[in-house]
PAVO-716657 format. One record per residue (C-alpha): x, y negated, z; residue in three letters. Coordinates in Angstrom, 2 decimals. Layout:
BEGIN
X / Y / Z / ALA
...
This chain:
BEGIN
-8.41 / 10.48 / -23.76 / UNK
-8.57 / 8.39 / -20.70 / UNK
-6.32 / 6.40 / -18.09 / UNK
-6.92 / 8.37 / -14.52 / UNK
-5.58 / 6.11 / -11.46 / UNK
-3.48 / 9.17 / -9.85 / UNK
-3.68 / 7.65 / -5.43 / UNK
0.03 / 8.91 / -5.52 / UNK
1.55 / 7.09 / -8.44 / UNK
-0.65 / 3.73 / -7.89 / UNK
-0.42 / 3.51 / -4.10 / UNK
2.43 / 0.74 / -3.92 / UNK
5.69 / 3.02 / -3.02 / UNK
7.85 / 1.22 / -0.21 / UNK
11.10 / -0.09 / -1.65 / UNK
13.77 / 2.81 / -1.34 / UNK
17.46 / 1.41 / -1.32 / UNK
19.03 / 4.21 / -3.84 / UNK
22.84 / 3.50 / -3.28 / UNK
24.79 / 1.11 / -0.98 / UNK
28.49 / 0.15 / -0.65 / UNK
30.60 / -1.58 / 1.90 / UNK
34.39 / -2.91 / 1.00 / UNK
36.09 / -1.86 / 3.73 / UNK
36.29 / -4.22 / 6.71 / UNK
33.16 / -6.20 / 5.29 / UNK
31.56 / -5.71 / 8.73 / UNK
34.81 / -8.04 / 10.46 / UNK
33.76 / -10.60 / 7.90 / UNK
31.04 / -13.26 / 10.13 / UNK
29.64 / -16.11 / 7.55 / UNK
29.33 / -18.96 / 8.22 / UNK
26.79 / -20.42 / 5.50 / UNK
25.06 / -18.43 / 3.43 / UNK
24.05 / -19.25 / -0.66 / UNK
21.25 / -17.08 / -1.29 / UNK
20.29 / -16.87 / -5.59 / UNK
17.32 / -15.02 / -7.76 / UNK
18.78 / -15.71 / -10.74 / UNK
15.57 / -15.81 / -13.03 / UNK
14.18 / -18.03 / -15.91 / UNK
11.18 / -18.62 / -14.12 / UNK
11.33 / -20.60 / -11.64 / UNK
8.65 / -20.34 / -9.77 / UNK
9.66 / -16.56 / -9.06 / UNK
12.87 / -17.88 / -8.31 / UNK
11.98 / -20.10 / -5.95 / UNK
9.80 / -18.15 / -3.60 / UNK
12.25 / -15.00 / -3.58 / UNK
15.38 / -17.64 / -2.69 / UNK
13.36 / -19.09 / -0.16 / UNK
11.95 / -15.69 / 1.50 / UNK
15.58 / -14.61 / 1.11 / UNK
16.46 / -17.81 / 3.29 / UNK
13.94 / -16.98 / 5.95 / UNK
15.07 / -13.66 / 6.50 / UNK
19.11 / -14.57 / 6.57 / UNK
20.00 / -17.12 / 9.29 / UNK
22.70 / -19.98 / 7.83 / UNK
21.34 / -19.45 / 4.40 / UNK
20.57 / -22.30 / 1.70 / UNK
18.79 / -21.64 / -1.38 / UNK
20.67 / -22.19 / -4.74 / UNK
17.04 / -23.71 / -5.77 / UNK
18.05 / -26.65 / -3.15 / UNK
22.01 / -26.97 / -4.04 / UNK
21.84 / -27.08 / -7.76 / UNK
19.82 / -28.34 / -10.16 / UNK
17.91 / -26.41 / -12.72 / UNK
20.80 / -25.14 / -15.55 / UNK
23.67 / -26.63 / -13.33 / UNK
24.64 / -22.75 / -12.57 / UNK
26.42 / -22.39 / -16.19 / UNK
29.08 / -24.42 / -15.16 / UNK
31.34 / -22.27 / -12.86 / UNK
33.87 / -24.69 / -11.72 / UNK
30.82 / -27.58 / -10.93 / UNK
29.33 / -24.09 / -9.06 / UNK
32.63 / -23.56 / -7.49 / UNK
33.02 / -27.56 / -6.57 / UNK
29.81 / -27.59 / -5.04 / UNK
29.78 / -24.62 / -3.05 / UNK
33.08 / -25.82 / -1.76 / UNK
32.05 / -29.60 / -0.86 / UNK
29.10 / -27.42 / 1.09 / UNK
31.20 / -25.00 / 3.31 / UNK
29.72 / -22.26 / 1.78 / UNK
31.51 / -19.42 / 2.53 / UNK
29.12 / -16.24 / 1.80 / UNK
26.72 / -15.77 / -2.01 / UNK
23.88 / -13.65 / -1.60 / UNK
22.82 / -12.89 / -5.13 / UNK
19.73 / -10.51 / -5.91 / UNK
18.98 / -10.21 / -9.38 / UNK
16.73 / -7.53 / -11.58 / UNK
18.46 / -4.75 / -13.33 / UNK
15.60 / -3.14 / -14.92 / UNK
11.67 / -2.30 / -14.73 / UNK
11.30 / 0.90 / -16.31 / UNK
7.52 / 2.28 / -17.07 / UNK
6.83 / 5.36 / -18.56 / UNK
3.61 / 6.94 / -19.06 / UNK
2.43 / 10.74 / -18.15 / UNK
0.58 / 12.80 / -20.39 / UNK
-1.64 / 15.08 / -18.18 / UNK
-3.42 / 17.63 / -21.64 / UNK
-6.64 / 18.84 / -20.83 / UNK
-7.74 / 21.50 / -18.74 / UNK
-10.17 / 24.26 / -18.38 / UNK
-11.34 / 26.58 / -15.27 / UNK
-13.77 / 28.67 / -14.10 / UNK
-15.00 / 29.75 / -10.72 / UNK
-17.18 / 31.85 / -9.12 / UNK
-20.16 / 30.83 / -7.05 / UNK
-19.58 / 33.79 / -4.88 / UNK
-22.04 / 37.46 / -4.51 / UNK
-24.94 / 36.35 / -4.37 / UNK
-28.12 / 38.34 / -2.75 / UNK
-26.91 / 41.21 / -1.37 / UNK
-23.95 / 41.15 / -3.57 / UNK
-25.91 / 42.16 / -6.67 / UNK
-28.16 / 38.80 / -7.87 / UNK
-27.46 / 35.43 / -8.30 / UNK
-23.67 / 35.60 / -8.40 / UNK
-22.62 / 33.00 / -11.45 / UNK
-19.74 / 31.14 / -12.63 / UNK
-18.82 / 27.80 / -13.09 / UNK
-16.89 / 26.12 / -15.93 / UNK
-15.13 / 22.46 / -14.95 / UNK
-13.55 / 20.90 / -17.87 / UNK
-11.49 / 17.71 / -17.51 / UNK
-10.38 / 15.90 / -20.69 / UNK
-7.21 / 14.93 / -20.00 / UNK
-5.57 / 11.82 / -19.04 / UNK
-2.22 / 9.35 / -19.09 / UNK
-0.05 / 8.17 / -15.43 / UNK
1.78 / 5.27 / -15.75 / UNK
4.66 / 4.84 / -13.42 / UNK
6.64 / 1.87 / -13.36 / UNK
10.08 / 1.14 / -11.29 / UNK
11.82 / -1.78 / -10.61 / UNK
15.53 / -2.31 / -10.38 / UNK
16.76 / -4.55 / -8.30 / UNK
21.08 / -4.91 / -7.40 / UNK
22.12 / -6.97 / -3.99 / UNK
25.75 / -8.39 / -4.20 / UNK
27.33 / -10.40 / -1.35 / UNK
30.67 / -12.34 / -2.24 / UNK
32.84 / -13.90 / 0.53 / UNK
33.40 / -17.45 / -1.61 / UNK
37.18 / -17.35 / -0.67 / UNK
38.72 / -15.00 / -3.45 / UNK
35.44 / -14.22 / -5.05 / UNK
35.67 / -10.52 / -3.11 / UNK
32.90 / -8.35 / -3.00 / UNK
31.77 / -7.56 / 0.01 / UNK
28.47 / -5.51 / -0.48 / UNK
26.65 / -3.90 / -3.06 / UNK
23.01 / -2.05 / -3.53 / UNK
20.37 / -0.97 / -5.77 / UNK
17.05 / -0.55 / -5.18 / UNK
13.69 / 0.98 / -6.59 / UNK
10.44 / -0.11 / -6.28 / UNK
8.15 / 2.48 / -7.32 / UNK
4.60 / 0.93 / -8.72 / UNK
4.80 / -2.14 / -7.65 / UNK
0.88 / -3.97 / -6.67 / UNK
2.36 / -6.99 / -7.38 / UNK
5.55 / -9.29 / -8.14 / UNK
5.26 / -10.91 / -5.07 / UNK
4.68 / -8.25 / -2.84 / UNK
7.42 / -6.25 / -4.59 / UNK
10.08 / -9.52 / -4.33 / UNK
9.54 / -9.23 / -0.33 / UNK
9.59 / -5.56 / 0.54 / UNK
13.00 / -5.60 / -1.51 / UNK
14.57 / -8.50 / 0.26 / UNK
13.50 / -6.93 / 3.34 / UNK
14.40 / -3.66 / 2.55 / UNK
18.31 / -5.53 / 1.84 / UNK
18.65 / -7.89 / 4.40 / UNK
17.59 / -5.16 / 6.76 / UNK
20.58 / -3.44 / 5.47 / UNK
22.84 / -6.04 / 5.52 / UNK
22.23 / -6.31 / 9.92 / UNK
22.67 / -2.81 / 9.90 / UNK
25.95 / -3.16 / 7.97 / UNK
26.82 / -6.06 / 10.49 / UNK
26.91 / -8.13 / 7.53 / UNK
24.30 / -10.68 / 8.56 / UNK
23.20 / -11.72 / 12.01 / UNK
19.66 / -11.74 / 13.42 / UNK
């Protein structure tokens, strides 16, 4: 048995945002300053997605800049800070899942004709293809977008996204803070 690269299932699928939800009168809410967070353990992944999530959202710091590395387990130092700050708005994006599952495609046999031949009597044959099977391997990634308004801890906006075969982390990381923050204007969440 062999691995077959199927164009569909390896081409890089565009980020899809599967579900979205607005509290209602989020869009009268207008931050002020932004906290974006990746909560991850490493932090180099951490600290490119917090800082392309800070490009992309104006008034936005990156948690990367405001606390230091572990500070984040302590909720009322994270509360102190983000107060002393005037941070009024918590962007966090953080992986659910990555699911892969793999395909089995069993073997296959067919025949076809190479058509009449000479004057519909000679050299009409058939052809046998045979292919031996092969394996797909699709992977997802789950990824959930909250934004908080800081006063009262309220949830303001929710999604989940899937990233269908992703070509790599990195790529994957941006088309899904795009994909949200895209949202998030339309939603009138965010400015430009």
């Amino acid at each position: 048995m062999r691995r077959r690269a199927d164009p569909g299932a390896c081409a890089s699928s565009p980020t899809k945002l599967v579900s979205t939800w607005a509290a209602p009168g989020s869009a009268d809410f207008k931050p002020k300053k932004i906290l974006v967070t990746w909560p991850a353990t490493e932090q180099s992944m951490r600290l490119s997605a917090e800082v392309r999530m800070s490009q992309l959202i104006p008034n936005s710091v990156t948690s990367t800049s405001v606390f230091l590395n572990g500070e984040e387990g302590d909720k009322e130092r994270v509360r102190a800070r983000i107060n002393e700050l005037g941070i009024d708005t918590v962007v966090v994006m953080r992986p659910i899942a990555v699911d892969s599952t793999v395909e089995y495609v069993p073997p296959s046999v067919s025949t076809y004709s190479s058509g009449p031949g000479m004057y519909g009597y000679w050299g009409s044959s058939y052809y046998t293809v045979y292919d031996p099977g092969y394996t797909r391997e699709k992977t997802v990634a789950v990824i959930e977008t909250e934004v908080y308004a800081v006063e009262g801890e309220k949830l303001l906006w929710i999604s989940r996204s899937n990233t269908i075969n992703p070509e790599s982390v990195s790529k994957a990381v941006d088309t899904i803070i795009s994909a949200n923050v895209e949202s998030m204007r339309a939603q009138g969440l965010i400015g430009n």
